[in-house]
C-alpha positions in Angstrom: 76.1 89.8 66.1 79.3 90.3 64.1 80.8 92.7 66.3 79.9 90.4 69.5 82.1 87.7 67.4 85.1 89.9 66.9 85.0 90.9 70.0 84.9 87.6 71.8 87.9 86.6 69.3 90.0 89.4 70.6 89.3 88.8 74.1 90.4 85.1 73.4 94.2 86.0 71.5 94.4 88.7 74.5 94.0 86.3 76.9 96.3 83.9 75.4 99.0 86.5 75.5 98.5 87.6 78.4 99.2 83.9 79.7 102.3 83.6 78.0 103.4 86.9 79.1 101.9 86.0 82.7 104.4 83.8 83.2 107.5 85.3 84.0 106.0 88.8 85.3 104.6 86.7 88.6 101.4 87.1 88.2 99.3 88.1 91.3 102.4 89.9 92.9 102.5 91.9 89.6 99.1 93.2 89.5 99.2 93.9 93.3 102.0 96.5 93.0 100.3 97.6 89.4 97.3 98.3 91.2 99.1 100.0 94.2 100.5 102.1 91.9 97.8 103.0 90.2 95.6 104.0 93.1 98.8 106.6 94.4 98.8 107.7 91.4 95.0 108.7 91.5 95.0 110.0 94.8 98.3 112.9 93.9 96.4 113.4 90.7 93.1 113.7 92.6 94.4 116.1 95.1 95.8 118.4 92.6 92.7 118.3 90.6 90.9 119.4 93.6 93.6 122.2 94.7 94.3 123.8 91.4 90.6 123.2 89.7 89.2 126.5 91.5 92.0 128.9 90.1 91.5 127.6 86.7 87.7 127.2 86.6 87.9 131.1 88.1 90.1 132.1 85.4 88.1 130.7 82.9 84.7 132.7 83.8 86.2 135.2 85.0 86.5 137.5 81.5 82.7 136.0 81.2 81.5 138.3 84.1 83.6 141.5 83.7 86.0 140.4 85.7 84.3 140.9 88.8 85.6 138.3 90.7 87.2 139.6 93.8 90.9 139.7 94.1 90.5 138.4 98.0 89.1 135.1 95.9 92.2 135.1 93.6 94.3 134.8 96.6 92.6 132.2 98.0 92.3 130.1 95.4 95.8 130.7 94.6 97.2 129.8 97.3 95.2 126.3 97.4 97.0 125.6 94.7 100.1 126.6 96.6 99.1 123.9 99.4 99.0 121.0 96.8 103.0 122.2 96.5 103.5 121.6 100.5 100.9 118.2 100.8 102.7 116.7 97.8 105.6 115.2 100.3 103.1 114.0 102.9 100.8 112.6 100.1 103.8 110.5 98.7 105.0 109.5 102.7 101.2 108.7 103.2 101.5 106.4 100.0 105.0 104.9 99.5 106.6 102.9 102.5 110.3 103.6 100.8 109.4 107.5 100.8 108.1 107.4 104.0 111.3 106.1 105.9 113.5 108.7 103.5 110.8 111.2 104.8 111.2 110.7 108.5 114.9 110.0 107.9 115.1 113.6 106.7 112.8 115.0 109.4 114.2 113.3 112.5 117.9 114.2 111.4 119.1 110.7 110.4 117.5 109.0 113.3 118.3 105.2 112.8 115.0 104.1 113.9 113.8 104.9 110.5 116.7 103.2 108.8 115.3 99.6 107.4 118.0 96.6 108.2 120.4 96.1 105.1 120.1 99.9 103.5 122.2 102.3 103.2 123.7 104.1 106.1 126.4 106.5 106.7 128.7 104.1 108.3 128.9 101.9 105.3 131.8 101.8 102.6 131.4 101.6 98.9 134.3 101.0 96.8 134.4 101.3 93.0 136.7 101.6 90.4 136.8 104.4 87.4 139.3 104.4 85.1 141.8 102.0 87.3 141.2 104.1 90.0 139.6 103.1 93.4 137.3 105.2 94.5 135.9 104.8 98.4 132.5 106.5 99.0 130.9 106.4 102.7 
């Protein structure tokens, strides 16, 4: 019953700073992208889990059998860990709407389709100063 006590007291001071800190982090909007995050995150984990588990798990068990496992295995499993290399790209275009249009960008040789309005393009000037220098980037 103790525990139960502390534990509700916790949860209360938590909450309470959580409100205060709520307040200038916008709340909802906040959580949304935290939760976004968070479930791209899982997936790219996910998928390498799954790609690169069979190598491993093979080389574990392996020196437990004699090492009879067949070297036609090795490759494969291998080279499913190799694949996770190559989805990675169209994991994060699948995932990230900013990675996505750098993605096709890249792809379709600077297509301006895939350019969103107000972001960089080649036809834009930067100018900055170093050192009381001007310096003009495009």
């Amino acid at each position: 019953m103790e525990h139960a006590r502390q534990i509700r007291n916790l949860q209360k001071a938590g909450s309470a700073c959580e409100a205060l800190e709520g307040s200038d982090h916008h709340g909802p909007s906040r959580m949304k992208v935290e939760t976004k995050a968070a479930k791209t995150l899982a997936i790219i984990m996910g998928c390498f889990c799954l790609c690169w588990a069979p190598f491993f798990i093979t080389n574990i068990i392996d020196p437990f059998i004699d090492y009879s496992v067949p070297w036609q295995m090795w490759t494969a499993w291998l080279w499913l860990g190799y694949i996770n290399s190559g989805l990675n790209p169209f994991l994060y275009a699948f995932l990230n709407r900013s990675f996505r249009r750098a993605f096709l960008r890249i792809l379709c040789c600077g297509d301006e389709r895939y350019v969103r309005a107000g972001s960089f393009t080649s036809s834009r000037t930067y100018t900055t100063s170093a050192n009381r220098t001007s310096i003009s980037m495009r």
